[in-house]
C-alpha positions in Angstrom: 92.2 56.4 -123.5 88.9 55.5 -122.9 86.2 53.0 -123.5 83.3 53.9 -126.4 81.0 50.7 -125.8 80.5 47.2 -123.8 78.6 44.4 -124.8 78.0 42.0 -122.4 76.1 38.2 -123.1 75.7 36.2 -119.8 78.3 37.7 -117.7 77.3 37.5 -114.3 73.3 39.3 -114.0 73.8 40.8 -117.9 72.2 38.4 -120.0 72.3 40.8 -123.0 73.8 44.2 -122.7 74.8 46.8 -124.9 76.3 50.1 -123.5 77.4 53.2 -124.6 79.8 55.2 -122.9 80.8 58.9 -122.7 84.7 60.3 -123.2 84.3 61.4 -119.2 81.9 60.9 -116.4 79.5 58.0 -116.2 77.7 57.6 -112.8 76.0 54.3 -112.4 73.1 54.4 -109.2 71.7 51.3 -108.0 70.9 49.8 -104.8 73.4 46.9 -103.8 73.4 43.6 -105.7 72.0 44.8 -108.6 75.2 45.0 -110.9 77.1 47.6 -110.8 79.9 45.8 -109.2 79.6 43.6 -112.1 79.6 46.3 -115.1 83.6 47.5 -113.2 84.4 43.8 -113.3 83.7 42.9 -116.8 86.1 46.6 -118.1 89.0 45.5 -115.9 88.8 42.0 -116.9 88.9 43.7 -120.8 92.1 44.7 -119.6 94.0 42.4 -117.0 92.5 39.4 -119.1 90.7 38.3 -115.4 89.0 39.7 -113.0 90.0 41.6 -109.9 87.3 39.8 -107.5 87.6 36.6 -108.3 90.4 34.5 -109.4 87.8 31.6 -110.8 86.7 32.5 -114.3 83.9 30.6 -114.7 82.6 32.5 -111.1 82.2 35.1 -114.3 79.3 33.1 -116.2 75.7 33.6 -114.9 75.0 30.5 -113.1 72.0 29.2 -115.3 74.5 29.7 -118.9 77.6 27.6 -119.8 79.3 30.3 -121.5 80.0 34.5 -121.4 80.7 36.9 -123.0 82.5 40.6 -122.5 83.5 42.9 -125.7 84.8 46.1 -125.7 85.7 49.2 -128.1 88.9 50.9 -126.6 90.1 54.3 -128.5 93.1 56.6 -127.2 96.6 58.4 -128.1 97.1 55.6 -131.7 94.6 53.0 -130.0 91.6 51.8 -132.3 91.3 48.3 -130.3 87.9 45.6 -130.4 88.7 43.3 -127.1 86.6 40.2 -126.7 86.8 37.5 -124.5 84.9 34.4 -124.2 84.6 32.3 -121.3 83.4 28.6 -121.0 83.5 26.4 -117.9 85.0 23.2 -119.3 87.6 24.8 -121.7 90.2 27.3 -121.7 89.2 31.4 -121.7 89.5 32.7 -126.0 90.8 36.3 -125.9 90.3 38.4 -129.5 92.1 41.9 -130.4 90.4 43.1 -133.4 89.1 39.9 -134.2 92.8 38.0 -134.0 92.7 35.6 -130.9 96.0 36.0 -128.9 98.3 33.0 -128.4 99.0 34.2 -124.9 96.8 36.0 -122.5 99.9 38.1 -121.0 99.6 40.1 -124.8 96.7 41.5 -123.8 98.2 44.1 -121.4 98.6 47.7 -122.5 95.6 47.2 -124.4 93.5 49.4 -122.3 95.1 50.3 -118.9 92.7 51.2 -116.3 92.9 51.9 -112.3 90.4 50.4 -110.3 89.3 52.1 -106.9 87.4 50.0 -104.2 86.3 49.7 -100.6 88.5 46.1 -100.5 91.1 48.5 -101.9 91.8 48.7 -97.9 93.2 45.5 -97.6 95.9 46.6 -99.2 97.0 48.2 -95.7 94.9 46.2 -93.4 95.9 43.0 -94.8 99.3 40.8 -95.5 102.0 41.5 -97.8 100.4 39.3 -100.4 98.4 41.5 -100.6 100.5 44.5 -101.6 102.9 42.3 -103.9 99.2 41.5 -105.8 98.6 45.0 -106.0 102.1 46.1 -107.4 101.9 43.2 -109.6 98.7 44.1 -111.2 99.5 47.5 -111.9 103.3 46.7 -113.3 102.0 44.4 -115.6 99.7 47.1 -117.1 103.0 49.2 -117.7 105.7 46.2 -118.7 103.9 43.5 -119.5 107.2 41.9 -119.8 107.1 41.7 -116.4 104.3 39.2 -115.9 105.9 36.7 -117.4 109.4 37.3 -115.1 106.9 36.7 -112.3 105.2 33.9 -113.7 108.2 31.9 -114.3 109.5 32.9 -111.3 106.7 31.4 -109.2 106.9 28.3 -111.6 110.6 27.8 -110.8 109.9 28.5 -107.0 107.3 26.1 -106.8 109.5 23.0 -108.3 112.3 23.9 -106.3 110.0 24.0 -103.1 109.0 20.4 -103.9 112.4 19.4 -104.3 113.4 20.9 -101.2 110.7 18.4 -99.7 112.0 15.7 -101.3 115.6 16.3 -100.2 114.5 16.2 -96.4 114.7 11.9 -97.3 117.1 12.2 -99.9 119.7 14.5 -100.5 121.3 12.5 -103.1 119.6 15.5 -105.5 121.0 18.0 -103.8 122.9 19.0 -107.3 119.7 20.1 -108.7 119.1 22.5 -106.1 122.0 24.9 -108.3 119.8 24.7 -111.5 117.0 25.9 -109.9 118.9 28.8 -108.0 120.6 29.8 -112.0 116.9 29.9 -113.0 115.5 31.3 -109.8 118.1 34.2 -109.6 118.0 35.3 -113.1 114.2 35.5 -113.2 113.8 36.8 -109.5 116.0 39.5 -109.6 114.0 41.0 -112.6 111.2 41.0 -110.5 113.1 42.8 -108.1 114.2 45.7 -109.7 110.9 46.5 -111.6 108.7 46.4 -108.4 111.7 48.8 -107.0 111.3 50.9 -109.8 107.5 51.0 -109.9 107.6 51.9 -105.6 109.9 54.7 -106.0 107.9 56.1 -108.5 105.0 55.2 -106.7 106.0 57.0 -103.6 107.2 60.0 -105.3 103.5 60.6 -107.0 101.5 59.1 -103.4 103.6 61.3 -101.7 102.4 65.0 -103.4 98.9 63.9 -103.5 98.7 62.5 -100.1 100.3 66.3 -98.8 97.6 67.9 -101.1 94.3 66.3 -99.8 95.3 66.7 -96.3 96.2 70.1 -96.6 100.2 69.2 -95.6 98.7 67.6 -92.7 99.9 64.5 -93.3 102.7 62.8 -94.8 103.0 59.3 -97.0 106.1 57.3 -97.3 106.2 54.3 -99.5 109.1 51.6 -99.0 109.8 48.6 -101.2 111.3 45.5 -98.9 113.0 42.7 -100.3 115.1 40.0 -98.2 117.4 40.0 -101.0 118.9 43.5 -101.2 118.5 47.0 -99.6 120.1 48.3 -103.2 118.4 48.2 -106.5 120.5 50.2 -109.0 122.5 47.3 -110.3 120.8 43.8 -111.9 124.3 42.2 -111.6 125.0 42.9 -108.0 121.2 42.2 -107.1 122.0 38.4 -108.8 124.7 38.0 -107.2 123.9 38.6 -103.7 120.5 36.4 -104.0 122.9 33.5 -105.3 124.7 34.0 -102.4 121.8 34.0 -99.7 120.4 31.0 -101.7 123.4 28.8 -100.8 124.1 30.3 -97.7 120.5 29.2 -96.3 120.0 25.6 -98.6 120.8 23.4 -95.3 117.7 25.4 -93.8 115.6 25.5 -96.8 115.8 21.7 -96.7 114.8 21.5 -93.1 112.2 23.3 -93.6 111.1 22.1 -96.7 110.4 25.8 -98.5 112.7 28.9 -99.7 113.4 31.8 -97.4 115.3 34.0 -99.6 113.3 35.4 -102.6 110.6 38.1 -104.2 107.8 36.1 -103.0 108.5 37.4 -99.5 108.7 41.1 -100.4 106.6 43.4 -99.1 105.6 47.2 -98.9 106.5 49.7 -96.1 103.5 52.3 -95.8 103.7 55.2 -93.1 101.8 58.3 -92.3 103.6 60.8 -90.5 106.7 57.9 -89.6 104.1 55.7 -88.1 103.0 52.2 -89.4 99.3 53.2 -91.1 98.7 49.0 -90.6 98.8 49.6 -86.7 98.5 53.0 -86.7 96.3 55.1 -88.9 93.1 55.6 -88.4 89.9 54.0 -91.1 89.9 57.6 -92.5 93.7 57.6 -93.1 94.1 54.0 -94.4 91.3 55.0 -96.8 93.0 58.6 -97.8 96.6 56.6 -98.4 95.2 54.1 -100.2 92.9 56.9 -102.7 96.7 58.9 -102.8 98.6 55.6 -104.2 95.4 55.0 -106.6 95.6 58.5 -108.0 99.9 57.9 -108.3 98.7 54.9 -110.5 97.0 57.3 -112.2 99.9 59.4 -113.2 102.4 57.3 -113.6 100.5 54.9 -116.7 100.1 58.3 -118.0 103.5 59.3 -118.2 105.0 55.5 -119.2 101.9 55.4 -121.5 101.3 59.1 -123.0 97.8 58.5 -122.6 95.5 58.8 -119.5 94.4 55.3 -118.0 90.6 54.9 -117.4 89.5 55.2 -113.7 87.3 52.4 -112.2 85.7 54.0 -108.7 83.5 51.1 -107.2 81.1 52.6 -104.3 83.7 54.5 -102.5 82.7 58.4 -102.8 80.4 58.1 -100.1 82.8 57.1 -97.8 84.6 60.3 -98.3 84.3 63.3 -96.7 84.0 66.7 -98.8 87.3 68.0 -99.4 88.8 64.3 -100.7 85.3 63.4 -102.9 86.2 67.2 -104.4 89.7 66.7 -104.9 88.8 63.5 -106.5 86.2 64.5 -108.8 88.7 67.6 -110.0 90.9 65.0 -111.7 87.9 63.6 -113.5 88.3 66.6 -116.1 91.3 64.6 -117.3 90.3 61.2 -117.9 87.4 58.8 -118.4 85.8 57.9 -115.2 83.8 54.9 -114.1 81.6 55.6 -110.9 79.2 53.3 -108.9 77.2 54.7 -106.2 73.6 54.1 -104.1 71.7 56.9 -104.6 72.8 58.6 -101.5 76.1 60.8 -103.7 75.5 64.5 -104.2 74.7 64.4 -107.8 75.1 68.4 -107.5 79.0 67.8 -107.2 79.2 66.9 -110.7 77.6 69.7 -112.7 80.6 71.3 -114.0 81.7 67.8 -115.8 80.7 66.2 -118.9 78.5 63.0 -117.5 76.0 60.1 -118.2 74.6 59.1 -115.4 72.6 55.3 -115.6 70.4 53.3 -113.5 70.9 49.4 -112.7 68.7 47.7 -111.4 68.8 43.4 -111.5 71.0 43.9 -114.4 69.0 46.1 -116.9 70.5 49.6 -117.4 68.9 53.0 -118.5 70.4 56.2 -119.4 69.2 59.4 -118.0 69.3 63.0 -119.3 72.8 64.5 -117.9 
């Protein structure tokens, strides 16, 4: 898979863009805050339908316009795909595939799939386990898109059960609701469950290999998916069945605390480097390594649930790695099409043996140099 062209009208510092992209390598060099943070922004939002800075839309539109716009020509293993999106401030974002607007902005996923590499990327260790459900999230949705709307209507029902809960603390003359919203809960939660246990174990299994490869066997990753709900995930039935029971065995505590305990929304990612906690543990270099590993597992696992390589999105982070991990890196870039930002400080010499287009940004205009 990989995107041909972009075509950008007022999205962020792009007040008129039109870009054409090769099948592999294209290097974007600017200094900082001249857009090329921007460019990445406006691909992932052509496939996650928003954007992975921001969760504002309109943040999207260059501050002097009331309106944006992001196209893009996708082609891969039987894709042939024009996405557009339009975004206003006062009314609701218009996404187009092949000129049909979608009725729901969940169908856009598996459209174009794409991985997205970062310096905030580190959060994902340093941060909460929000933090990791968001990433997992994002990434399952690219592979079932099914899935979004499990989670969606799972954090809908959550939400109205957490009010009622509140509402109970004065009155528990509605305690009988409390077992529709468990039916709904449990039935929509545990689907959540078992793809994000899924997705981790395959996760782990890819992170894993590549972690041992870049440091040379010196080091070893181990991924683990924590729910409060279960320990096992091989069954649907028995995962409903136990969170039914946890849900009524803790609703005299919910409704003193006025919120639910028991439930995917309190999940959360194990993530060790040689059987210590990397959170606590691991050094800036290791987080950094761990987090490049579980990037490049994304990498092959939307290839093999997709048959079709996703398109890599690496936003200033080369030059924060050393030698050996920028050239294991760049050797998968023979594979797939890659997206790279950079100052001008990267080893341009590192590239030679790949088909590239390198560009220059600077306050949003672009310019392609010779290869």
């Amino acid at each position: 898979m990989y995107v041909d062209s972009v075509r950008l009208i007022n999205f962020r510092n792009y007040m008129d863009l039109n870009l054409e992209l090769n099948k592999k390598v294209n290097i974007f060099i600017g200094k900082n805050a001249q857009g090329k943070t921007n460019l990445l922004e406006s691909i992932y939002l052509c496939s996650a339908g928003k954007s992975f800075r921001t969760n504002v839309d309109k943040d999207m539109i260059n501050i002097k316009k009331n309106q944006c716009y992001v196209g893009a020509k996708v082609f891969g293993n039987h894709i042939d795909k024009f996405i557009e999106i339009k975004l206003e401030r006062n009314k609701p974002k218009r996404i187009k595939i092949n000129k049909l607007e979608l009725e729901k902005n969940r169908d856009l996923y598996g459209g174009l799939n794409v991985v997205v590499f970062s310096p905030e990327d580190l959060r994902i260790i340093k941060d909460g386990p929000s933090e990791r459900r968001n990433f997992i999230d994002r990434e399952i949705s690219q592979i079932k898109p099914i899935y979004r709307y499990n989670l969606n209507r799972y954090n809908k029902i959550l939400f109205q059960r957490n009010n009622l809960l509140k509402n109970m603390r004065m009155n528990k003359k509605n305690k009988h609701l409390i077992d529709i919203f468990n039916m709904q809960m449990v039935k929509s939660g545990s689907k959540v469950i078992i793809d994000r246990a899924r997705f981790v174990e395959n996760l782990a299994l890819s992170s894993r290999k590549i972690h041992r490869d870049i440091t040379y066997g010196k080091e070893e990753l181990l991924l683990k998916y924590r729910t409060n709900v279960v320990e096992r995930f091989d069954d649907i039935l028995y995962i409903e069945k136990k969170f039914m029971e946890k849900l009524e065995k803790d609703i005299n505590n919910d409704i003193l605390k006025g919120t639910t305990k028991i439930g995917p929304h309190r999940d959360d990612i194990d993530i060790f480097i040689n059987n210590m906690d990397s959170k606590t543990f691991a050094s800036q270099g290791q987080q950094r390594t761990a987090v490049l590993s579980m990037k490049l597992a994304e990498v092959d696992i939307i290839k093999e649930e997709k048959e079709d390589f996703p398109v890599l999105l690496l936003d200033d982070v080369l030059s924060e790695l050393d030698k050996d991990r920028r050239k294991y890196l760049i050797h998968t870039f023979r594979d797939l099409q890659t997206i790279i930002t950079s100052t001008d400080i990267i080893d341009l010499g590192e590239f030679d043996s790949l088909e590239k287009k390198i560009f220059c940004i600077e306050n949003g205009n672009v310019n392609s140099n010779a290869n």
